[in-house]
C-alpha positions as CSV (number, residue, x, y, z in Angstrom):
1,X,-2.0,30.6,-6.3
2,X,-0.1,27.7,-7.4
3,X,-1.8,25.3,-9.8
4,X,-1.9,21.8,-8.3
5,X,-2.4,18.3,-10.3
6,X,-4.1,15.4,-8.9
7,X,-5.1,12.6,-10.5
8,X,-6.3,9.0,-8.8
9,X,-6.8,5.7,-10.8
10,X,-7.9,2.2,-9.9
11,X,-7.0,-0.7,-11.4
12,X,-8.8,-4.0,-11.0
13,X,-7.3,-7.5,-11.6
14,X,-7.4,-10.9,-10.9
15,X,-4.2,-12.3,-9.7
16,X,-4.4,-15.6,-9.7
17,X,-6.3,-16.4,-6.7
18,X,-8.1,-13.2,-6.0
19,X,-9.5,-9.9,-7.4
20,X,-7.4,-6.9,-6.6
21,X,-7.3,-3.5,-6.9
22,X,-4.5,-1.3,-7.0
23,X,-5.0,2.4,-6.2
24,X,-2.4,4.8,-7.5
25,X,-2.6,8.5,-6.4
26,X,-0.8,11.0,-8.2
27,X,-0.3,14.4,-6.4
28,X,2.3,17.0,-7.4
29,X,4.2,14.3,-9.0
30,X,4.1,12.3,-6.1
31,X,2.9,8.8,-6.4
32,X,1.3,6.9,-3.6
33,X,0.4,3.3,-3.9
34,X,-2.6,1.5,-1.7
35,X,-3.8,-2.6,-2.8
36,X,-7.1,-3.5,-1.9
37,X,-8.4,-7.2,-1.8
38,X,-12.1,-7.6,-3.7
39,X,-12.3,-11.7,-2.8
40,X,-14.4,-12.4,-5.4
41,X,-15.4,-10.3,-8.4
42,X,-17.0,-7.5,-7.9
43,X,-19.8,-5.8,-10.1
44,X,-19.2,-2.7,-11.3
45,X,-21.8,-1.4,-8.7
46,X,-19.9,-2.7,-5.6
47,X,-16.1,-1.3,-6.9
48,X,-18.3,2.3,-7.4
49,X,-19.6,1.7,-3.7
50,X,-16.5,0.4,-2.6
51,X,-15.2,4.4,-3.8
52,X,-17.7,6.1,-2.8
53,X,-17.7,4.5,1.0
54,X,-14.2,3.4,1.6
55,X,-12.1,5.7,-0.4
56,X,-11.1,8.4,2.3
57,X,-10.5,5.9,4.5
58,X,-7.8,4.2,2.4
59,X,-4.4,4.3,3.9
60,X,-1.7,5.3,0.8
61,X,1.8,4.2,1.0
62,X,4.4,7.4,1.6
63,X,5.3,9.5,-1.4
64,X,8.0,8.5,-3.7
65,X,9.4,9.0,-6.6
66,X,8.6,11.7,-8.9
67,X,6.5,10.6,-12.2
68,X,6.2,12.7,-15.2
69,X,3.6,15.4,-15.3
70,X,1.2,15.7,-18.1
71,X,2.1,18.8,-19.0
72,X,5.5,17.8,-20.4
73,X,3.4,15.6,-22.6
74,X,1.8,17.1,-26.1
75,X,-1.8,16.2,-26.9
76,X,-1.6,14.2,-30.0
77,X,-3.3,12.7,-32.3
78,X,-7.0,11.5,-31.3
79,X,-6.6,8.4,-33.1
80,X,-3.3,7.5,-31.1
81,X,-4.8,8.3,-27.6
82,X,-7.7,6.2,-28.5
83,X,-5.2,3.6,-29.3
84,X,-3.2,4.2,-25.8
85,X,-6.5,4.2,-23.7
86,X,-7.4,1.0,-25.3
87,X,-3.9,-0.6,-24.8
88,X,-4.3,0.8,-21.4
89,X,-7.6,-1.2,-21.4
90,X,-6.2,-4.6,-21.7
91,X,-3.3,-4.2,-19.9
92,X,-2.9,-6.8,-16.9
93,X,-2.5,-5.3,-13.6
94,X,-0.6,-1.7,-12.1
95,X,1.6,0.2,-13.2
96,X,5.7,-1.0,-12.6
97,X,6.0,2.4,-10.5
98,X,3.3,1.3,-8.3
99,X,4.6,-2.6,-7.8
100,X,7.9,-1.3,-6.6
101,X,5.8,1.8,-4.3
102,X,3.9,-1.4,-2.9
103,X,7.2,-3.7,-2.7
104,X,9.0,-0.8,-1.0
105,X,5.8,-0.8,1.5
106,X,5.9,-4.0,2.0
107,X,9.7,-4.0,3.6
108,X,9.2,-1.2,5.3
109,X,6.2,-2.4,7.3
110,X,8.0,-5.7,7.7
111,X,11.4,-3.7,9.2
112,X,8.8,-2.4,11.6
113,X,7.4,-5.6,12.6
114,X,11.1,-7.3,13.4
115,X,12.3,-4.3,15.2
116,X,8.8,-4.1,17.2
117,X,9.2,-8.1,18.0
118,X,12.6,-7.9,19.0
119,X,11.5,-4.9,21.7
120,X,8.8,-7.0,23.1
121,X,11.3,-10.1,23.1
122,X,13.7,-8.3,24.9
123,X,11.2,-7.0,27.1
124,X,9.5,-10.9,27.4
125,X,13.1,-12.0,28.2
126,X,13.9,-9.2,31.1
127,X,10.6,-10.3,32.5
128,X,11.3,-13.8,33.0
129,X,14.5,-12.9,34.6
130,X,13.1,-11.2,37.1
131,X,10.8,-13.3,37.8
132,X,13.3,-16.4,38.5
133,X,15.6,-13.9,40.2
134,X,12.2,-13.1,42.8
135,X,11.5,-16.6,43.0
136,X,15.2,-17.5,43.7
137,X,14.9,-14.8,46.6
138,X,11.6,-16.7,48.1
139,X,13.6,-19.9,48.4
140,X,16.6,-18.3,49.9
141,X,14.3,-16.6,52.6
142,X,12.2,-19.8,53.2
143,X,9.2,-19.1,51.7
């Protein structure tokens, strides 16, 4: 059976004008992207019930690009990945891999949008063609 890594992390910021979580989800390389809106800032006890009530529901970008798997990494020293998990810490916001996962979202739900408006314009226009075209057939038979 072929060994499988996953590994999920959430990142909570404030951006300015509200708290925000990022959600990156890492599976056989694969890195997925969702951003969640807090409002306000949450307790630790409402981002833990957040997870444990509205993570399955959460709706990940598409997987892109490949990021480097642990394994390719050594262990090192202690003292070093203290270091790294502190810098980690205090670091502001996601990842850069994730920003460009969630920019890349962003257009591509916004190319759906314009090609989904100009259908129902299109449609919208055809409609009100008809429509004077039937009226323009009542006058012409006198009614």
């Amino acid at each position: 059976m072929r060994k499988r890594e996953v590994s999920s992390t959430l990142t909570v910021y404030h951006d300015g004008q509200f708290w925000v979580g990022v959600v990156e989800h890492v599976e056989d390389g694969m890195l997925s992207v969702a951003r969640v809106v807090f409002g306000a800032e949450p307790s630790n006890e409402e981002v833990y019930t957040w997870v444990l009530e509205r993570w399955a529901n959460l709706h990940l970008s598409t997987a892109t690009e490949p990021v480097e798997s642990r394994q390719n990494r050594l262990p090192g020293n202690p003292k070093r990945r203290a270091r790294e998990a502190a810098k980690a810490l205090h670091m502001r916001g996601a990842s850069t891999a994730s920003q460009r996962a969630l920019a890349r979202e962003r257009e591509r739900s916004k190319d759906e949008s314009r090609s989904e408006h100009a259908v129902r314009s299109r449609e919208e226009a055809l409609a009100r063609w008809e429509r004077r075209r039937e009226k323009s057939h009542r006058k012409h038979r006198g009614k």
